[in-house]
N, C-alpha and C positions, 0 to 999 in steps of 0.2 A: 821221518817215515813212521806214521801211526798206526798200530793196526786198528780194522775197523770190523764191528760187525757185520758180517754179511748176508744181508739179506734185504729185499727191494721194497722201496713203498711205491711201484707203478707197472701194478697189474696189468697185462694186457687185457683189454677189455673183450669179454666174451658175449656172446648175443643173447639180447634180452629175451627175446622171445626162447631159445632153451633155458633159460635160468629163470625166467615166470615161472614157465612148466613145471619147470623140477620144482621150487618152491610152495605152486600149489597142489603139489605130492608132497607136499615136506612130512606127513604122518607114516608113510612108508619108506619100510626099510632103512631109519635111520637120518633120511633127509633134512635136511635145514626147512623149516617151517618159516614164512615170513617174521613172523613177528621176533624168531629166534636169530635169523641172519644179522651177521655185518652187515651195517651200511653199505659197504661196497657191492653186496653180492647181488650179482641180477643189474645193477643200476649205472647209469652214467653220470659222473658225479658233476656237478657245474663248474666251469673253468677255475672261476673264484674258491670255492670250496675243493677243487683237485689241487691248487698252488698250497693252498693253507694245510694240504694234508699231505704236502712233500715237504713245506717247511718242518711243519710238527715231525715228519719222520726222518730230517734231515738232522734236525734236535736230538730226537731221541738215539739213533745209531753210529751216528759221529763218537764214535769214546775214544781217547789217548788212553793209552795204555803206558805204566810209566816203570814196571817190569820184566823185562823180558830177560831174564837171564845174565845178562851182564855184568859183570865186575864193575862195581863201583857204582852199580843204579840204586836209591833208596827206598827200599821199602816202605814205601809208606800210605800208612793209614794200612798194611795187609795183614799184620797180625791183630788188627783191632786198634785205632787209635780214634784222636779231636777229643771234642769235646761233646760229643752225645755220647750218655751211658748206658741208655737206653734199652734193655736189653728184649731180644723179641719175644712173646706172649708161645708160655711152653706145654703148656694146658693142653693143646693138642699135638706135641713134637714125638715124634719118637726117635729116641736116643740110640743112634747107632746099629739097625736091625743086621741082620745077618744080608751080605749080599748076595745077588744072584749068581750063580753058578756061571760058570767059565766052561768054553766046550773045547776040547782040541783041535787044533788045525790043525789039516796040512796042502798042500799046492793042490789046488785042480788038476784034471791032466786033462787038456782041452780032448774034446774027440779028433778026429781026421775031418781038416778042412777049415776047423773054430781056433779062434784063438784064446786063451785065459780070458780076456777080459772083457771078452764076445761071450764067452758061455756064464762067468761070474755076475755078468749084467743080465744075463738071459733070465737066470734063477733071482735076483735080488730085487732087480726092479718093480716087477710088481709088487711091489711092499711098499714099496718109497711113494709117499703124496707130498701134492702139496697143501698148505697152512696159509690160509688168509685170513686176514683181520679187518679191522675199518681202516687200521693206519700202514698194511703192507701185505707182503709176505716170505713166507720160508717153505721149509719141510721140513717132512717128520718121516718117519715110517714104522711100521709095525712089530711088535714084537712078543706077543704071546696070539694064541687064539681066544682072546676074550675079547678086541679091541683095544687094546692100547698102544698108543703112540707116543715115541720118545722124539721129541723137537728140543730147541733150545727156551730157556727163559725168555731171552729176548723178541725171539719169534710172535710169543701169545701174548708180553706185553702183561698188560691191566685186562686184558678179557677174560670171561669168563665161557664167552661159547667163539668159539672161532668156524671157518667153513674148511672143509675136507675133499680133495677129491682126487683120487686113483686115475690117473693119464687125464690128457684131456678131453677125453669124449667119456668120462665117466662121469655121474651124478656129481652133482656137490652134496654133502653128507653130513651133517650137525656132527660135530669134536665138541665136548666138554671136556674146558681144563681142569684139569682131578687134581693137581698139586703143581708148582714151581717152586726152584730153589735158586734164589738170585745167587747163591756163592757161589754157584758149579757152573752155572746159565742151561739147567738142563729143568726142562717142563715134560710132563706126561697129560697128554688129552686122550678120551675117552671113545672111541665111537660104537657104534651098536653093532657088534660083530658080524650079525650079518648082511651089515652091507659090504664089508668086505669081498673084492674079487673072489673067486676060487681058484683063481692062479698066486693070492698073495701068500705065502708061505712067511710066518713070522722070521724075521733077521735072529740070529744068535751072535753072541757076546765072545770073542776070546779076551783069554787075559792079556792084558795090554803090557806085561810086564815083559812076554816075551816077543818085543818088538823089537828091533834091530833097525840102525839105518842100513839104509838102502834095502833093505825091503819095499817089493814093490804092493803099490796100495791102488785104489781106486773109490773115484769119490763119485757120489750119482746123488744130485739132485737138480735146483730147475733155475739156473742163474736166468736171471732178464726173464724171468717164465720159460723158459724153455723147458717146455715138460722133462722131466728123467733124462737129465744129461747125463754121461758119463765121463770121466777124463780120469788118465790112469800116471803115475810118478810113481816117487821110491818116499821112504819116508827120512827126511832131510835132518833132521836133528830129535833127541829126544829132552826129557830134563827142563821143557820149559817152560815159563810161568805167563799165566795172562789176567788181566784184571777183570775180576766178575761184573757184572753188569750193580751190583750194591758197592761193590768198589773194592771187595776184599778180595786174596788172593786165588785164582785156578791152579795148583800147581802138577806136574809130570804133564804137563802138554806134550802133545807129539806137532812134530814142523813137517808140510809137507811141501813138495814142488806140485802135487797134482792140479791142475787150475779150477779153481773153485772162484768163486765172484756173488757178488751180489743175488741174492736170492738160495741161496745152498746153505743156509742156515739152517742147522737142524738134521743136516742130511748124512746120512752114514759114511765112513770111511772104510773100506771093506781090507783086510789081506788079500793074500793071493788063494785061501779059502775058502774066500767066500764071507768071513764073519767080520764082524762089525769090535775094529782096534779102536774105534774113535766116532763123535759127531763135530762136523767141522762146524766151525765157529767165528773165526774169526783171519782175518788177509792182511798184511803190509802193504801199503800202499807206496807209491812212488811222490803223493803229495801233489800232482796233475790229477789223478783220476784215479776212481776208485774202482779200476778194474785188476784181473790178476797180473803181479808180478812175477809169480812162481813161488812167495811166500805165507803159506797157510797155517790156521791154527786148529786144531782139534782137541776136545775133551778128552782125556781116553776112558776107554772103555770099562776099566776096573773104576773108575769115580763113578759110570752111569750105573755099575752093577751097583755099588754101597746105596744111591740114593734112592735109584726106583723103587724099590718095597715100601717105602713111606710114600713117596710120591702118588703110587698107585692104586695108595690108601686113603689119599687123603689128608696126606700128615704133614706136617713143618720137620724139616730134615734137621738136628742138631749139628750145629757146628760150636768146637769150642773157641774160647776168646782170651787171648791173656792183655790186651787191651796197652800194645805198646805198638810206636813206629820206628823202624832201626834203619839203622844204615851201615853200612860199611865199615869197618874196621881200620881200614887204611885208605888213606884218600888217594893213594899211587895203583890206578887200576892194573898196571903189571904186576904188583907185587900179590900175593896168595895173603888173603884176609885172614883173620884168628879170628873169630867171633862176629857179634852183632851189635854194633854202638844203639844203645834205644835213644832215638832223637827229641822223642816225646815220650810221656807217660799221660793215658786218659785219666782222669782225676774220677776218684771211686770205683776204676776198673781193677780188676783182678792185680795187676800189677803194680797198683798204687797202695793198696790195702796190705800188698806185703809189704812194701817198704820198696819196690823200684825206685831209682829216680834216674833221671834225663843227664847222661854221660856215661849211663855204667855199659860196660861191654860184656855181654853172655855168650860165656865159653863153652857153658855144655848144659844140658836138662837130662836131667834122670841119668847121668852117666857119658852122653850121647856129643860128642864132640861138635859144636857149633862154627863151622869154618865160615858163613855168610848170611843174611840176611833169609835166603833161599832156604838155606837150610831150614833156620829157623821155624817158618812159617808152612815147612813140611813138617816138621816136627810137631807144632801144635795142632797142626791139619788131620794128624791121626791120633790126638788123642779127644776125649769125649769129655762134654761140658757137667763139672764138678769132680773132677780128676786133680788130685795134686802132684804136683811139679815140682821135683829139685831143681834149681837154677841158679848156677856156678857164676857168678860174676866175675867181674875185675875192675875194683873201683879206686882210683888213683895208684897207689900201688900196692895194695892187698889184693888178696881173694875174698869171697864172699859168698856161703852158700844159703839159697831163700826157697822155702816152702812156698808154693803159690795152688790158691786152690784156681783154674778156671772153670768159668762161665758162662752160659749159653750168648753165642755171638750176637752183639745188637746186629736188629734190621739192616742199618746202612749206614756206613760210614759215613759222617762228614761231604 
């Protein structure tokens, strides 16, 4: 059962004659200009060329994922491993900015006659669009008054302008993508605020730290196209990890039952207040079909506050790199692991330059007890690239403690 990313590469087709139109407005208010749209937009694409662009998107959003939380799964290539050392061009990164603010929640109290999640949809929806490309689509929705939209990486892909548009009887709308960060899968696109509805009231962030399971959540975006779906669950597990779209690790994912499906990519996970715990991301599948099983994945919310400020700037998000791949400690998945066996060491990564090698087990960093693999790569996930690291080994039968400076994380793993 793989999870997969979710989101569609078979638009329902809309009618050419409104999407000329809107196109040859594309100088107002924001609109997609011809020459700036996706291929898709407006057009119907020829049999041959639609096949070859569900293969291509069949390619691209198919991902195994080969972490999720489990005793005894191997990490690997998630704290930085292979043999690319490549590391990404930092010239424009900005290192760790301050995140966005967190607002408090608390329950709705429907009026007389609404239910929660009749009136949470009432207030949110308008914000939620969807996010087309040449090879799919997802959502995004809004989140400041200037125009910006937080979708995932995956969603915009290699584009640089994608099409925008608020329910379906609204304009399509030129999105430029302002920043992605393949380790999070979270992208921010631009659009020109005032094409924005006056019903869209930007989404707010709580902290995702005070998330509980069984908290009830609700997800709203557009599976199969289906304009601003809603579907409401509890939130099923917290703690867990998904593999980014560069291959490195997501870690504090939140699991939901809410049914989410292909095309909800991108799309907010709301609390029972309304605010935004998460953007879901990614489904379990049953390995027949890639529809919901009641297993979902989401960003959470405190990752999408650290990176938007760069993102929204324009910046490359630093992530650090200690340039190892581990695995488990004890190969008897019942038993409670001690540490992090590294399987590998990247040759001239951070790791290697201290003196790593491939069998040692890390018991702790800076203090910091290392009970799994998980751990681990939560641990380097919060520190910032040119930070040194104590790191307590245990190599045949000593101890061993190693200074490691890391690194701005390469582009993509292996």
């Amino acid at each position: 059962m793989s999870p997969k990313h979710i989101w569609s590469g078979d638009w329902r087709a809309e009618a050419d004659a409104e999407a000329d139109e809107r196109r040859r407005r594309g100088d107002q208010r924001g609109r997609l200009a011809p020459d700036d749209a996706p291929t898709t937009v407006g057009t119907a694409a020829s049999p041959a060329a639609a096949a070859q662009r569900r293969r291509n998107t069949t390619a691209l959003v198919v991902v195994s994922l080969l972490a999720i939380a489990v005793a005894g799964f191997a990490a690997v290539a998630l704290i930085g491993g292979g043999d690319d050392n490549k590391t990404a061009d930092t010239s424009n990164t900005l290192a760790r900015p301050a995140p966005l603010p967190a607002v408090a929640s608390t329950p709705v109290r429907p009026r007389a006659g609404r239910t929660r999640a009749g009136q949470i949809y009432a207030a949110a929806s308008p914000a939620v669009v969807s996010i087309r490309t040449s090879s799919g689509t997802g959502t995004g929705f809004l989140v400041d008054d200037s125009g910006t939209l937080v979708t995932n990486d995956h969603v915009v892909g290699d584009s640089k302008v994608v099409a925008v548009k608020f329910g379906t009887d609204g304009a399509t709308i030129r999105g430029d993508v302002r920043g992605t960060d393949p380790s999070s899968d979270l992208a921010v696109v631009h659009i020109d605020p005032n094409a924005a509805p006056a019903d869209a009231r930007p989404l707010q962030f709580a902290d995702s730290r005070g998330v509980a399971v069984g908290d009830t959540v609700i997800a709203i975006g557009n599976p199969f196209g289906l304009d601003r779906t809603a579907t409401e669950g509890i939130v099923s597990s917290l703690g867990r990890t998904l593999e980014a779209p560069n291959h490195f690790q997501i870690d504090d994912v939140i699991q939901t039952d809410a049914a989410i499906n292909p095309g909800n990519s991108g799309g907010p996970l709301l609390d029972d207040g309304g605010h935004v715990i998460g953007v879901n991301s990614q489904i379990a599948t049953n390995g027949v079909t890639n529809g919901n099983v009641g297993i979902g994945f989401a960003v959470p919310s405190n990752t999408v506050r650290q990176v938007l400020p760069a993102l929204r700037e324009g910046k490359t998000v630093s992530h650090a790199w200690l340039g190892v791949e581990t695995g488990s400690a004890t190969n008897d998945p019942s038993q409670p692991s001690d540490g992090a066996t590294v399987t590998a060491v990247t040759p001239g990564g951070p790791a290697d330059d201290a003196g790593v090698h491939a069998g040692d087990v890390i018991t702790s960093i800076d203090g910091q007890d290392i009970t799994d693999p998980t751990v681990l790569s939560t641990v380097i996930n919060n520190k910032a690239a040119g930070d040194h690291v104590a790191l307590t080994i245990r190599r045949g039968g000593s101890r061993q403690d190693i200074d490691v400076q890391l690194r701005e994380r390469p582009a993509q793993t292996p």
